[in-house]
Each structure stands twice: as C-alpha cells, then as structure tokens.
BALONU-78375 format. One record per residue (C-alpha): residue number from 1; x, y, z. Coordinates in steps of 0.001 Angstrom, whole numbers, padded with zeros to 6 digits, m for minus. Each point is the difference from the previous one (the first is absolute). Layout:
! residues N
+-----+---------+---------+---------+
:   k :      px :      py :      pz :
+-----+---------+---------+---------+
: NUM :       X :       Y :       Z :
...
+-----+---------+---------+---------+
***
This chain:
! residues 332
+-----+---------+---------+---------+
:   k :      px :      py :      pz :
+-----+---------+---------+---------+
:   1 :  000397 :  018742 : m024057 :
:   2 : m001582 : m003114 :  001910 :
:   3 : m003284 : m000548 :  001395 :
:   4 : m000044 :  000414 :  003631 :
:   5 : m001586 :  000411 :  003293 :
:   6 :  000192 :  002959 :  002140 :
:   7 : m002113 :  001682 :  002580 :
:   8 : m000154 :  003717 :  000642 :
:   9 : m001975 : m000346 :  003489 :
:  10 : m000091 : m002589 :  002931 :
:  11 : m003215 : m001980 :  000193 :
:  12 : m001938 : m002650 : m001458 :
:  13 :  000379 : m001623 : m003428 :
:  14 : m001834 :  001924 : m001908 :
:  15 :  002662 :  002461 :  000370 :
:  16 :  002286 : m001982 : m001994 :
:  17 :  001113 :  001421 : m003513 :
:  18 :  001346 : m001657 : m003416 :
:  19 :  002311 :  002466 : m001208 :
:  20 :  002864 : m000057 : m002658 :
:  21 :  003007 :  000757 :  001400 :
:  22 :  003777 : m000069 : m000745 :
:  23 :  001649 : m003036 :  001947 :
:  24 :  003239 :  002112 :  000485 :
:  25 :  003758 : m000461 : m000679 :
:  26 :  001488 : m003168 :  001138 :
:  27 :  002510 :  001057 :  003089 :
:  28 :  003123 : m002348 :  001239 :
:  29 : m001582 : m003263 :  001519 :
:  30 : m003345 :  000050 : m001338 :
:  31 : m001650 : m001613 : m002979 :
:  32 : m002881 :  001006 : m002314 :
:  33 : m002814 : m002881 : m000183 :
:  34 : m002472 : m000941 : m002298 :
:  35 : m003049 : m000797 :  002266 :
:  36 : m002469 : m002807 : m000772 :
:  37 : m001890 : m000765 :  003245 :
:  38 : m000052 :  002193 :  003488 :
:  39 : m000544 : m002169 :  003267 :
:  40 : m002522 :  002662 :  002439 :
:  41 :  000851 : m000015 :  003588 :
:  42 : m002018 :  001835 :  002365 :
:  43 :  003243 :  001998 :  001184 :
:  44 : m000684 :  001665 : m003769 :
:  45 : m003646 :  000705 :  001472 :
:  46 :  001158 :  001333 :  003250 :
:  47 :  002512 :  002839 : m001267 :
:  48 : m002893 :  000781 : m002976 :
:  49 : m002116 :  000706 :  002897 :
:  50 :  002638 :  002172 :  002789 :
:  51 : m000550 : m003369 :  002022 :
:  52 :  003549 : m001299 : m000777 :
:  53 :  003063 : m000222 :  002653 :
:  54 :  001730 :  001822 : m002612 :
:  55 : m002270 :  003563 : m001076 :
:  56 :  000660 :  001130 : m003512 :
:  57 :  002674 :  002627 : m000413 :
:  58 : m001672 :  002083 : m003208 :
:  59 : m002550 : m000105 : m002753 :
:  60 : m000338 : m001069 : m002916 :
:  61 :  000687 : m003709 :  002204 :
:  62 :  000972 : m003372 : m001389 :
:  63 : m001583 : m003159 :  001469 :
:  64 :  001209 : m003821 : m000798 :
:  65 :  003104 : m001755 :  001525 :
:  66 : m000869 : m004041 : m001494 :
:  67 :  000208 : m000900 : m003937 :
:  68 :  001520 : m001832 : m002670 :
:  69 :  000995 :  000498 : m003564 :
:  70 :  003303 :  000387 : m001975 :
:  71 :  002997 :  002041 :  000052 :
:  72 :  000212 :  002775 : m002349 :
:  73 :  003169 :  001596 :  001105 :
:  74 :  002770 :  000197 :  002858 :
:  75 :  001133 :  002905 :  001512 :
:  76 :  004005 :  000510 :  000755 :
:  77 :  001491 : m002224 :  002143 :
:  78 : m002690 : m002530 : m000358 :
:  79 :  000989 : m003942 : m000944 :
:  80 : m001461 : m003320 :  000202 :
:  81 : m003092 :  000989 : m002306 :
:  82 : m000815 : m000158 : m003556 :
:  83 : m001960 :  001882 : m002615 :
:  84 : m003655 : m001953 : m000310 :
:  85 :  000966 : m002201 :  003558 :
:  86 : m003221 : m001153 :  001475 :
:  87 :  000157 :  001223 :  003792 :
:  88 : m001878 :  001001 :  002880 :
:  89 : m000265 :  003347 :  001818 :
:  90 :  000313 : m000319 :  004065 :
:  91 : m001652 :  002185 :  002602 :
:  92 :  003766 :  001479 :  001052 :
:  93 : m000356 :  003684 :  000109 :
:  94 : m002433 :  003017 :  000414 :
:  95 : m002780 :  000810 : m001700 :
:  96 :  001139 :  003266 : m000284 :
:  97 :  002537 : m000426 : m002100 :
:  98 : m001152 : m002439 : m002224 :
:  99 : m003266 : m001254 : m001518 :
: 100 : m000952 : m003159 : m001916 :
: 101 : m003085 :  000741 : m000881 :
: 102 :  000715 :  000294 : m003547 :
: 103 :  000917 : m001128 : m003495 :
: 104 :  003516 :  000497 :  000750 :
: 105 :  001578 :  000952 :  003217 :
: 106 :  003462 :  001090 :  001231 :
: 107 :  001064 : m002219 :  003108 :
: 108 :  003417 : m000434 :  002067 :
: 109 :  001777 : m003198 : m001502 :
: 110 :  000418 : m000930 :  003470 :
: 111 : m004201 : m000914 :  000265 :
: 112 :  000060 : m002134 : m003305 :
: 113 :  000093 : m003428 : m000103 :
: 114 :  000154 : m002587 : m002456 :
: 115 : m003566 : m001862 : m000868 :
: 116 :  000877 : m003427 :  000145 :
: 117 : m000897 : m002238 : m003573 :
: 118 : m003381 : m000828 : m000504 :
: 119 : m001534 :  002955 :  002593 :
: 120 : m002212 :  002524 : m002384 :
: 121 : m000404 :  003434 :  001340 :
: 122 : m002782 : m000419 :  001385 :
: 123 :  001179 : m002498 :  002437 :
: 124 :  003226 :  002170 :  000312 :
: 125 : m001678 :  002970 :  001335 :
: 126 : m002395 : m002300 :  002094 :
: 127 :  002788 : m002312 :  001734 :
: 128 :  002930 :  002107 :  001406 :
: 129 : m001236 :  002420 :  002742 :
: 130 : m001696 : m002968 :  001873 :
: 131 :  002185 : m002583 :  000232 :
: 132 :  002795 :  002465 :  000378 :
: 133 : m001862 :  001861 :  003075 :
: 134 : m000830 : m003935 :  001229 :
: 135 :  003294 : m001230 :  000169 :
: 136 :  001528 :  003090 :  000992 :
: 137 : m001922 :  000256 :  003165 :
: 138 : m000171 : m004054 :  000742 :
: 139 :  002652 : m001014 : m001031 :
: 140 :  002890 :  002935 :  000192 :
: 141 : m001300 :  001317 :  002933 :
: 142 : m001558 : m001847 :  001917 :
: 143 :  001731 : m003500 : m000953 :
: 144 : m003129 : m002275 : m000448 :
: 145 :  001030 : m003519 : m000171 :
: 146 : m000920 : m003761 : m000604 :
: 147 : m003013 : m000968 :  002276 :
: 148 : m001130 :  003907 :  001155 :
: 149 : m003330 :  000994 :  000188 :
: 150 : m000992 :  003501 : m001748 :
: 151 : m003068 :  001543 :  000422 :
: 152 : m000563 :  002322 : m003329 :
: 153 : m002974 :  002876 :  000193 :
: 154 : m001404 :  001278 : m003116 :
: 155 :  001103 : m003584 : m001573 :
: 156 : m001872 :  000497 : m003411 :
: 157 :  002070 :  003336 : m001189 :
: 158 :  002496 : m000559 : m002540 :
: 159 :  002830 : m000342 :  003601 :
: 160 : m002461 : m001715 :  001879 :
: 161 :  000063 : m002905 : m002703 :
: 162 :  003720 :  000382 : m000436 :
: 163 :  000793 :  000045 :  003322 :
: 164 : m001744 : m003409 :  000019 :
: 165 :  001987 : m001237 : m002924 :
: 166 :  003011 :  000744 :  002000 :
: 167 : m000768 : m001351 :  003016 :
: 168 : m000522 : m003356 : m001407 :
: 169 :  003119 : m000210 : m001967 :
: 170 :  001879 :  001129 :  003251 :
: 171 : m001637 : m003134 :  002040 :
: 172 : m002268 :  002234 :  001972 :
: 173 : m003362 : m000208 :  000409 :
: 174 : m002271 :  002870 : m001114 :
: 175 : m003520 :  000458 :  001576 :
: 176 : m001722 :  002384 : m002017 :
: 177 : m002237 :  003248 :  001554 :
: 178 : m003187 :  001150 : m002447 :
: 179 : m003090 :  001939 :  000744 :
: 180 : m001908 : m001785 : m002371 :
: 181 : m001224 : m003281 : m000620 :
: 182 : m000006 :  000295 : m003801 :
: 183 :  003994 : m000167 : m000119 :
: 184 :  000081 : m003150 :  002197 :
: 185 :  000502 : m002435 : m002881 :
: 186 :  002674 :  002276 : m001856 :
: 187 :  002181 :  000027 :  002947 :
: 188 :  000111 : m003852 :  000549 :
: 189 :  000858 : m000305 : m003384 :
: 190 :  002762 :  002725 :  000323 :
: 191 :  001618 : m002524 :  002948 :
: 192 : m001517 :  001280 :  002405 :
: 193 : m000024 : m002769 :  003301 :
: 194 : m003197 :  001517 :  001528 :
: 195 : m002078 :  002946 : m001061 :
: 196 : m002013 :  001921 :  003106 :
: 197 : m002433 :  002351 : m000908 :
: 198 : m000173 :  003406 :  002197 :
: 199 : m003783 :  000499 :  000162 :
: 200 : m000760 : m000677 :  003605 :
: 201 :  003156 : m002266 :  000320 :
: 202 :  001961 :  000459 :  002548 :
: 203 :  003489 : m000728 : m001558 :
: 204 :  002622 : m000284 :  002863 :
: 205 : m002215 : m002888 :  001663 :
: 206 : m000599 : m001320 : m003179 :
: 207 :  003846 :  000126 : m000744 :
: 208 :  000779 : m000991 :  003211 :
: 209 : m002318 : m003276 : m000345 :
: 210 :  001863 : m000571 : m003531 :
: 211 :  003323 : m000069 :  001512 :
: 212 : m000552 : m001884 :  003478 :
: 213 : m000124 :  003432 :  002243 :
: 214 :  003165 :  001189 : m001181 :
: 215 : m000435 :  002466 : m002619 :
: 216 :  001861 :  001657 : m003116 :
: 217 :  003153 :  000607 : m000455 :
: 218 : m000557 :  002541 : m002348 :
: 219 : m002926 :  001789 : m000891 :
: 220 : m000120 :  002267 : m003424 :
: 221 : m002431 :  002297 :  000600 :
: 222 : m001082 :  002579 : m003095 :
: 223 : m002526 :  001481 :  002224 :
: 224 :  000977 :  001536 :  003068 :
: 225 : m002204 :  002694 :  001941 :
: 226 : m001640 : m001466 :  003703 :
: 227 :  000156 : m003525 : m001340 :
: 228 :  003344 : m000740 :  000804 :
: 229 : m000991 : m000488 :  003777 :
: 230 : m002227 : m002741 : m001363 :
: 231 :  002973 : m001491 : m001996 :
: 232 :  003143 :  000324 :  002326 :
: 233 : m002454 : m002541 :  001926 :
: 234 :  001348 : m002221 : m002580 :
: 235 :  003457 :  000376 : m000149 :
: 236 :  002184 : m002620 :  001793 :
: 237 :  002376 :  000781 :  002687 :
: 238 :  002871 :  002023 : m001577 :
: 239 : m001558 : m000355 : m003231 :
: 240 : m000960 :  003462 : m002117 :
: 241 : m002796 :  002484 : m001080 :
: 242 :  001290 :  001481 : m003407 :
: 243 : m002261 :  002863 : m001023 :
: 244 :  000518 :  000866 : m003970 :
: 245 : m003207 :  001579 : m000763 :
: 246 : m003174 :  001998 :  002029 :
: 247 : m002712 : m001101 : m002025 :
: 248 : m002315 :  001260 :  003088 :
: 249 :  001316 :  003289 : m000762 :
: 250 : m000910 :  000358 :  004217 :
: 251 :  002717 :  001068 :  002602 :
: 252 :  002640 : m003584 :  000962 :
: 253 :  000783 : m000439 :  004080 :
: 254 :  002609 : m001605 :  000966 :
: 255 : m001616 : m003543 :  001462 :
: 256 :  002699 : m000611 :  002241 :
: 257 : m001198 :  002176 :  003147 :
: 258 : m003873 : m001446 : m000652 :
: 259 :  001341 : m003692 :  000247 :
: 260 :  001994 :  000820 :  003214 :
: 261 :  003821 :  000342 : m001664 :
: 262 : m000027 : m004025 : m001805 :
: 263 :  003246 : m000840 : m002099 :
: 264 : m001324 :  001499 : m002637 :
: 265 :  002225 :  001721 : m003147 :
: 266 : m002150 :  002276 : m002429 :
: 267 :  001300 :  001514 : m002850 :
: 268 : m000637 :  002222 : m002836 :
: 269 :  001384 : m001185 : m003416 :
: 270 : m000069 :  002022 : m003877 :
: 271 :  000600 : m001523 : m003306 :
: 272 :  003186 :  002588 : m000216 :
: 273 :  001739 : m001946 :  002716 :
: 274 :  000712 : m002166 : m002814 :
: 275 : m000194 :  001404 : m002632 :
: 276 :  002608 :  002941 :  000552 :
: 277 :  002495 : m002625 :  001168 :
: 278 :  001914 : m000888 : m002769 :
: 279 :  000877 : m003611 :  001702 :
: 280 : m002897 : m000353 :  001213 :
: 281 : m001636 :  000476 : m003070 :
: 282 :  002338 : m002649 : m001766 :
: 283 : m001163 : m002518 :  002522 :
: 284 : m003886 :  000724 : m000525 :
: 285 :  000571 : m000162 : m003440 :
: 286 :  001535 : m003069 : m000343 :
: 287 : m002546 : m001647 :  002630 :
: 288 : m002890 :  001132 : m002108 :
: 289 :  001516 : m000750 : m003274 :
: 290 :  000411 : m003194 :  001203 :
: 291 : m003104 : m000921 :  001268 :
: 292 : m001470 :  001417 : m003604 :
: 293 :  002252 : m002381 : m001620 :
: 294 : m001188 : m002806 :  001938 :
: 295 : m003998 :  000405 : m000394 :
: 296 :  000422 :  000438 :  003935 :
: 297 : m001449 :  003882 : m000870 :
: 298 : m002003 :  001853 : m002655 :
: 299 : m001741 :  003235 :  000178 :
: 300 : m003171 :  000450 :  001557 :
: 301 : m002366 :  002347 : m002729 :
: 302 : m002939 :  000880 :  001146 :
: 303 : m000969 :  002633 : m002554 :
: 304 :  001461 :  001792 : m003237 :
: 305 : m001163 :  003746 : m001197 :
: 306 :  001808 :  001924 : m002395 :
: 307 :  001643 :  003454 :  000280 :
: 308 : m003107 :  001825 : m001035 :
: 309 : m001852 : m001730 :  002937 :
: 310 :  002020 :  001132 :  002349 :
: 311 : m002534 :  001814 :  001967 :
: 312 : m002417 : m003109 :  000534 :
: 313 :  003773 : m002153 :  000122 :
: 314 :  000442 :  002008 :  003325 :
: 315 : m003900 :  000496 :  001034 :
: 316 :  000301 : m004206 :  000234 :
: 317 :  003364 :  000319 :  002217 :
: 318 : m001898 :  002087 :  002461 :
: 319 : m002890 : m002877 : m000210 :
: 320 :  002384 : m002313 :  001593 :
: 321 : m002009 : m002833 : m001479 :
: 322 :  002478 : m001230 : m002132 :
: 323 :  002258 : m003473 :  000841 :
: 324 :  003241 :  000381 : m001419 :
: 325 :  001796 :  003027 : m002298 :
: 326 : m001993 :  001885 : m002145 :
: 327 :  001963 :  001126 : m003087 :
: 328 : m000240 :  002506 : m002537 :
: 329 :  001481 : m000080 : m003517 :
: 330 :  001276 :  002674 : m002646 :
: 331 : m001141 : m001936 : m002928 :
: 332 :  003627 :  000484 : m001330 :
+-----+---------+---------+---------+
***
C-alpha cells in the first residue's frame, strides 16, 4: 500500500483525499516509480473540479500527470531503464488512467524520461512540462526562428518563463505579457527583451511600437477568452495566435471576422501533441536536456508543500499568484 491522492467528488480542493492504496500490477510497457516530488499543473485543478477538456470517467479518481523519483520496477517488454534510475515522469497520457500523486505510481514507460546528472527531483518534476509544452508549440509547430518576435501571455507561470528561455536560445525575441507589476523584475531576469504590464496597457499598440508597426510573429497566449481580439492586433502578417490555455475561463471568438479577414493563422496547441509522439518527444527531450546541460535552463520553483499539504498545495494553484512551478514532495 502507498500513500495517495484520490477524490471521490468533483469540486474544490478541499475535496481532495490521502488515502492508502495499492499501486497495482505492473502491465507490458509500464513501469512502477518511486515518487519524490510532483510538479502541479492547473490541468490537475481543472479535471478535480469537472472543468477539464477531459471529464473524469469514475470515482474513486486519480489526479497528477508531472513527477520525479526512481524506478522500482519494469513491466514486460520494457528496456532502457534501471532499478534505482533517477528519471522524470511526463504529462503523456490521461489522468484517468494513471495518477502521480503518490509515493509510488504505476506509469507507461513510454512517459518516463531520464533526469539528466545533477537535476534533484524537485527540479525534475518542476522543469519538463514547460519547456516541453514551449518548444513543442514554438518551435515544432510553429517553427520560431533566429530574429522572431514572440509575444508570451501569462509570462510568469512555470511555461510562461520557459517559453522565454526558449525563445532566446532559438534567436527570437520574447516580449513578455503580466498583469502585475510585482513580476516585472523576475521576467527581465528570466531573458525577457521587454516586459508590458496589462493593467490599462494596451498591448497590440504597445507591441506594435516595440516592433516598428509590424507586429508578432507568434504570440503564446495561456489566456484566451475575448482577449484574443486585443492580441491578434499584434500578430504580424501571416504570423500566428497559438491558444494553449483559457485562463479567462470566458467564451474565445474567432478574431478574424472582427479585424475584417487579416492574414491571420490561430491555433490551438496541447502538451500531448508532443508528448504522445514518440519522435517528437525524442527531439524535445534532447533540446531540453541540452539546454539543462548548458546552464541555458533550470527550473523555475516557486513554492514546495509536501503530500500532506496537498489541499493548501492546490488552494495556492487556484491563487494564481505564484511565478514559476510549485512542487510538492513525498518526503521519500
């Protein structure tokens, strides 16, 4: 039996249960981990809450999807992995059929990676769902290059701040999108080449003005919700709207018809674009596990709880104060 977290009802946090609970038999293709740290994404908080694009299929439910530890054991057909191998749990299938929020979990092989040297768990829970969503939307699909400007909305979240990290080691140049003034300084510091502020700001003109009147190529928005009209106002000629979150939680329109047909491409993008592509995920891997290597990235913490905290762990996610991953450890 293993500590874990289940819910028996959608809603808010307080719903959420520590239970012990038999991780299961190992099937073909799946591994059995030893869980030190759990990264929280607000997908996690979504499907807790009936909010998610995916609902939850049945009760007792699961939550978690981001963590690192060790391997305990392999399941049949499984290779490449080692008994006590530091690695890294990726957000690559549903939360309703796994869970890693736990002491140990049961995950498919296929969403493991190896934590590079000298990356704790902490960090490895904290580091792979952004960058991976940040270059898998930039760069994969959308092709960002040397010398392009991104616009990136909701720039202090844990893919806000990767997304500038990857920017800048692709040659483009990342203007960052915050509602408040506080997190100004944090984002320079994170690379980011100018930093506007939402409240009362209008950001196309003010993106216009930083790029001479001709706008974004891309713009990464986390947001979504009426908005977008605002931001499309931004985006170059040909260049694209990629939508990976809805922060405003409010109805998205198409800003297209409202802005009389421009060039305009617009996009939705999920993490599982990448992540359930076995070359794709190769690629992403090696680009972050570079970048690790070379000090050109590093996880973004903003908080740690542990397990027993996960109530007020997820009661802070829903704050949406937070700049950068928060993280919440076993103790094990």
């Amino acid at each position: 039996m293993t500590t874990t977290v289940r819910f028996h009802e959608l809603g808010g946090p307080q719903v959420l249960r520590l239970e012990d609970v038999d991780p299961g038999e190992l099937g073909p293709g799946e591994l059995l981990v030893r869980v030190e740290a759990i990264g929280l994404n607000r997908a996690e908080a979504l499907f807790r809450g009936g909010a998610y694009i995916e609902p939850v299929r049945a009760f007792p439910a699961r939550l978690g999807a981001e963590a690192a530890g060790t391997v305990q054991a392999a399941g049949p057909g499984v290779t490449g992995f080692a008994e006590g191998q530091p690695v890294s749990v990726v957000p690559a299938f549903s939360m309703n059929d796994y869970g890693v929020y736990a002491e140990q979990a049961v995950v498919p092989a296929a969403a493991v990676v190896a934590r590079p040297a000298g990356l704790d768990a902490v960090g490895g829970a904290a580091v792979w769902m952004p960058y991976l969503t940040a270059y898998g939307a930039l760069v994969e699909t959308c092709g960002m290059r040397a010398g392009d400007t991104v616009v990136l909305t909701a720039a202090a979240s844990s893919v806000g701040l990767a997304a500038i990290g990857v920017a800048v080691r692709a040659g483009a140049r990342p203007i960052a999108v915050t509602r408040t003034p506080a997190k100004r300084d944090a984002l320079l510091k994170a690379g980011a080449d100018e930093v506007i502020v939402t409240r009362g700001r209008d950001i196309a003109a003010r993106v216009l003005e930083l790029t001479g009147g001709h706008g974004a190529r891309l713009v990464f928005d986390a947001v979504a919700g009426p908005g977008v009209t605002d931001l499309a106002r931004a985006v170059a000629p040909g260049g694209t709207l990629i939508e990976y979150g809805a922060l405003s939680g409010e109805p998205t329109p198409y800003p297209g018809f409202e802005l009389g047909m421009p060039a305009l491409n617009m996009r939705t993008y999920t993490l599982h674009e990448t992540t359930r592509d076995p070359a794709r995920l190769r690629r992403a891997e090696a680009f972050v596990a570079s970048g690790l290597a070379s000090g050109a990235f590093a996880p973004a913490v903003d908080r740690v709880f542990a397990l027993h905290d996960i109530v007020e762990a997820h009661r802070y996610l829903e704050a949406g104060a937070q700049t950068g991953k928060i993280v919440v450890t076993t103790g094990r």
